[in-house]
N, CA, C and O of each residue as an XYZ file, in Angstrom:
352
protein
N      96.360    109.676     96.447
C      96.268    111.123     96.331
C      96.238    111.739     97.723
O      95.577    111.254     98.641
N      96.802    112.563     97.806
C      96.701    113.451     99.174
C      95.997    114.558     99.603
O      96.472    115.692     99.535
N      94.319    114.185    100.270
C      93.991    115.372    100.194
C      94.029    115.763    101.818
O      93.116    115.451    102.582
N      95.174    116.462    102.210
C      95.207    116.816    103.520
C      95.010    118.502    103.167
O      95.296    119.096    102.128
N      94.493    118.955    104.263
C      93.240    120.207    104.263
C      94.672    120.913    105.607
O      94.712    120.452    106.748
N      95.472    121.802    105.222
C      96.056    123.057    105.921
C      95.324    123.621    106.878
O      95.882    124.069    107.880
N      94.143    123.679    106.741
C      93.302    124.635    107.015
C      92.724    124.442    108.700
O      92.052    125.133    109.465
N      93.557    122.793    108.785
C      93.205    122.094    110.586
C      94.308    123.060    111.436
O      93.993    123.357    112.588
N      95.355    123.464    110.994
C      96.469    124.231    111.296
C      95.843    125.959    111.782
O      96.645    126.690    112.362
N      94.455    126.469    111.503
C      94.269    127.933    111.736
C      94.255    128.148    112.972
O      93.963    127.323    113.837
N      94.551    129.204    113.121
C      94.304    129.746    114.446
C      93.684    131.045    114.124
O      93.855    131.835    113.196
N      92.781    131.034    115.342
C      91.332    132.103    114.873
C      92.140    133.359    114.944
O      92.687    134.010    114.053
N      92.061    133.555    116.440
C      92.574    135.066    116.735
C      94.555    134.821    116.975
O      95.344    133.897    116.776
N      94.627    135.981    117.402
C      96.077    136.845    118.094
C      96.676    137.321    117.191
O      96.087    137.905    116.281
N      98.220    137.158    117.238
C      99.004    137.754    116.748
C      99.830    136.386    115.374
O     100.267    135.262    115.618
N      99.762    137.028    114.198
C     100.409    135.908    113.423
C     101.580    135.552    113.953
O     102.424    136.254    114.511
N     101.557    133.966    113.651
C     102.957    133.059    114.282
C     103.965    132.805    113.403
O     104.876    131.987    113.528
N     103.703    133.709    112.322
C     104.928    133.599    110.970
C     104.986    135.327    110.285
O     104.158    136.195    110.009
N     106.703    135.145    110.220
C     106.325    136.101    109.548
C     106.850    135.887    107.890
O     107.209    134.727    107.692
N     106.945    136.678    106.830
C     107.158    136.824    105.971
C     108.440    136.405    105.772
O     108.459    135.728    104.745
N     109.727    136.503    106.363
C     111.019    136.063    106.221
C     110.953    134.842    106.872
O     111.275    133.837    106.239
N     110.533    134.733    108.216
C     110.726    133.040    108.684
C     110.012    132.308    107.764
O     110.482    131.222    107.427
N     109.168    132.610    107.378
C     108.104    131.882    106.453
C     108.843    131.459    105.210
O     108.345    130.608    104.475
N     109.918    131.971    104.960
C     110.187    131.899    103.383
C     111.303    131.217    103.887
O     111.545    130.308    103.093
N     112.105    131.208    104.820
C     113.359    130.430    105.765
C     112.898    128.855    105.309
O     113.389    128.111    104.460
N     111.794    128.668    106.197
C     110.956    127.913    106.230
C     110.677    126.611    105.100
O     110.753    125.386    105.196
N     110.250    127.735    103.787
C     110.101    127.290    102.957
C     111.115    126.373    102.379
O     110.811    125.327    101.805
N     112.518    126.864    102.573
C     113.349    127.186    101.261
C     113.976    125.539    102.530
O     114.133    124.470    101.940
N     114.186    125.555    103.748
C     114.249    124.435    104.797
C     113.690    123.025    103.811
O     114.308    122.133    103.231
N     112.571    123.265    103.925
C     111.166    122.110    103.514
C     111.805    121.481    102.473
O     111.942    120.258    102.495
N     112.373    122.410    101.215
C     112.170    122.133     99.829
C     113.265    120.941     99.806
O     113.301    119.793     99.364
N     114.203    121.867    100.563
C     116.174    120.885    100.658
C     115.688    119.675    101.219
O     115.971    118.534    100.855
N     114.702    120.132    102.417
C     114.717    118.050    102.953
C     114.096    117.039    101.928
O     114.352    115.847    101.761
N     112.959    118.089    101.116
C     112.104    117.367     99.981
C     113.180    116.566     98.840
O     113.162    115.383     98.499
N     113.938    117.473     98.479
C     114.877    116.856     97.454
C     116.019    115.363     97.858
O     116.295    114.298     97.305
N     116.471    116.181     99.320
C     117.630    115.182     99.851
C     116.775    113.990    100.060
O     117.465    112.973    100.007
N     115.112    113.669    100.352
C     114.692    112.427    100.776
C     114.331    111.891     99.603
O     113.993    110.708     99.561
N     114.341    112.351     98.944
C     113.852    112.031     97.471
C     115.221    111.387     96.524
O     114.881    110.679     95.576
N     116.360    111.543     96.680
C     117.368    110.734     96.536
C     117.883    109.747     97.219
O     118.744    108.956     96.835
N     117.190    109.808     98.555
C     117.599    108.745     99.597
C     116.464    107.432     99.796
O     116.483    106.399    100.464
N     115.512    108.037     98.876
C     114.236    107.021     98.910
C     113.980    106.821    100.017
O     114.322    105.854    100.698
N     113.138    108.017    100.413
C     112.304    108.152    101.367
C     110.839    107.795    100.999
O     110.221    108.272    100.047
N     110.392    106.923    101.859
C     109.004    106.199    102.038
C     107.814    107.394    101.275
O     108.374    108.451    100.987
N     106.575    107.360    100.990
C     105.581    107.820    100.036
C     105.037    108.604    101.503
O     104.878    109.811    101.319
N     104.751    108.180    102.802
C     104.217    108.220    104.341
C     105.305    109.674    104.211
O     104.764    110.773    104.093
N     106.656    109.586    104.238
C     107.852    110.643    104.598
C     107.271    111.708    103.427
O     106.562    112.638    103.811
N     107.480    111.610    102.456
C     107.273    112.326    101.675
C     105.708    113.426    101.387
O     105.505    114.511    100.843
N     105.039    112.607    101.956
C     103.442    113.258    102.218
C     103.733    114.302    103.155
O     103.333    115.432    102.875
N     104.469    114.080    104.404
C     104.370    114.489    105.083
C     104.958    116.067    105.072
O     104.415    117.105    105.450
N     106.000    115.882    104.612
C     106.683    117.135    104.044
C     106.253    118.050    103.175
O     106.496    119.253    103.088
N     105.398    117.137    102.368
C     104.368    118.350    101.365
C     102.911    118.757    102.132
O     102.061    119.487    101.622
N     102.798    118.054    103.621
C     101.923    118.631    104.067
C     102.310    119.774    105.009
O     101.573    120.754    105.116
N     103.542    119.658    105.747
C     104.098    120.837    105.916
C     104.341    121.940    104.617
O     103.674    122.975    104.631
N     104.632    121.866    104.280
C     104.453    123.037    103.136
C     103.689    123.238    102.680
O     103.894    123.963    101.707
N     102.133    122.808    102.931
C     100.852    123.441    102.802
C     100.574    124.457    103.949
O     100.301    125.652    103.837
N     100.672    123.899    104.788
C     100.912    125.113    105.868
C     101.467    126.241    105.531
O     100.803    127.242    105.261
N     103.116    126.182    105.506
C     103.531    127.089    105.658
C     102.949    127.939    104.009
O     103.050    129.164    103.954
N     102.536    127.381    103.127
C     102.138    128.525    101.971
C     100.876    128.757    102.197
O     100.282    129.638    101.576
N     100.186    127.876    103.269
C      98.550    128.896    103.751
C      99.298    129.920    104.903
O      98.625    130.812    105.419
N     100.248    129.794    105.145
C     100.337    131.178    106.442
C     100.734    132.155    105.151
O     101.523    133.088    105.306
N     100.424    132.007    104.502
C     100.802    133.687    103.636
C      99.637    134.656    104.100
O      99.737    135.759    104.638
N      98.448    133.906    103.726
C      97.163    134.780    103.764
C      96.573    134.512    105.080
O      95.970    135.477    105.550
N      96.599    133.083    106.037
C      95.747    132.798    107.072
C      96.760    132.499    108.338
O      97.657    131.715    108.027
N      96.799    132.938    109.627
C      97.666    132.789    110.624
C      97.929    131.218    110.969
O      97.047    131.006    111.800
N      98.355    130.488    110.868
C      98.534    128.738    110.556
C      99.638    128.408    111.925
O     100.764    128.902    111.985
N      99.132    127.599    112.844
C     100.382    127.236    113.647
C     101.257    126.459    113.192
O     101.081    125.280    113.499
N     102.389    126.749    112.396
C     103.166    125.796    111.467
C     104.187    125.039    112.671
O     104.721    124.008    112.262
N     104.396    125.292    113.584
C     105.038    124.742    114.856
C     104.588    123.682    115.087
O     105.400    122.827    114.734
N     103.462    123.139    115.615
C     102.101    122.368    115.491
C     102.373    121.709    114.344
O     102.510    120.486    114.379
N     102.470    122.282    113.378
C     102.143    121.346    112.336
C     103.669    120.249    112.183
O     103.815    119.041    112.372
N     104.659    121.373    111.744
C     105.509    120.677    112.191
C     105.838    119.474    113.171
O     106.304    118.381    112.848
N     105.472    119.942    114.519
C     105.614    118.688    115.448
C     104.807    117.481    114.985
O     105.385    116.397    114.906
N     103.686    117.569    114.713
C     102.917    116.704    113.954
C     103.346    115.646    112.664
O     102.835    114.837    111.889
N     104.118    116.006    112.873
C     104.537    115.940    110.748
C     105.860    114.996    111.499
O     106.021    113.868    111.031
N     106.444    115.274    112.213
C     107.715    114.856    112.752
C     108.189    115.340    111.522
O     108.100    114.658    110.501
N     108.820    116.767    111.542
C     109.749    117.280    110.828
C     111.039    117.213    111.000
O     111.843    116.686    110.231
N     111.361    117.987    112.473
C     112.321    117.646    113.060
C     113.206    116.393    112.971
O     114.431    116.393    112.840
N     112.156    115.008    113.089
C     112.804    113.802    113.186
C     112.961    113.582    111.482
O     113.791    112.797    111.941
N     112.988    113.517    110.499
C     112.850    113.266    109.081
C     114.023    114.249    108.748
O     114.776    113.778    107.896
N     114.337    115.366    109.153
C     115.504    116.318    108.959
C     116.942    115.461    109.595
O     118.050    115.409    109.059
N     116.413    114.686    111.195
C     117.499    114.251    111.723
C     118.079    113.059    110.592
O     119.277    112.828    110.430
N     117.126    112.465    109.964
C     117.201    111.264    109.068
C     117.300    111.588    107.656
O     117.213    110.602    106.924
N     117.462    112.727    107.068
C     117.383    112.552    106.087
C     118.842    113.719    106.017
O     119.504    113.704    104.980
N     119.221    114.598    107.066
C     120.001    115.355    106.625
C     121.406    115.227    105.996
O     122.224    114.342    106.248
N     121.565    116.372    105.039
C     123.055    116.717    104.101
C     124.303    116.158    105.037
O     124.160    116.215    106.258
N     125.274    115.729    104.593
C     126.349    115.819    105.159
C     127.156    117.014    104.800
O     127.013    117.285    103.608
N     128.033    117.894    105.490
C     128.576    118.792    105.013
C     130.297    117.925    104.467
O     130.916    116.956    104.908
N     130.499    118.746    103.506
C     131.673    119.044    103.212
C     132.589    118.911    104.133
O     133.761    119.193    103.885
């Protein structure tokens, strides 16, 4: 079971680091790598990881969340390089 806590991601003060459209960019990013690794049989470790990024980014709705951070953390970037679509 995965209980990873979003909530290591807050940032107290400034200015929010998401907004409402990147945030949903974001989202809609996450979901495509979720599916494409999920046909490619991606490891249970890969797959956590991606639904822990997307705890983030659906706690930055209400709480300012460094999803950048989290991301780097998550090795998003690298799991996108490995898991991505081929185009047409």
């Amino acid at each position: 079971m995965n209980t990873f806590d979003p909530m290591v991601y807050l940032v107290e003060d400034g200015e929010p680091l998401i907004s409402s459209d990147i945030r949903q960019l974001k989202l809609g990013e996450a979901s495509r790598l979720m599916t494409s690794m999920m046909y490619k049989d991606a490891t249970e470790d890969e797959l956590n990881r991606v639904e822990n990024y997307i705890k983030v980014l659906k706690a930055s709705k209400i709480e300012n969340m460094d999803y950048l951070k989290a991301s780097a953390d998550m090795g998003i970037k690298e799991l996108k390089s490995k898991y991505k679509e081929k185009r047409r």
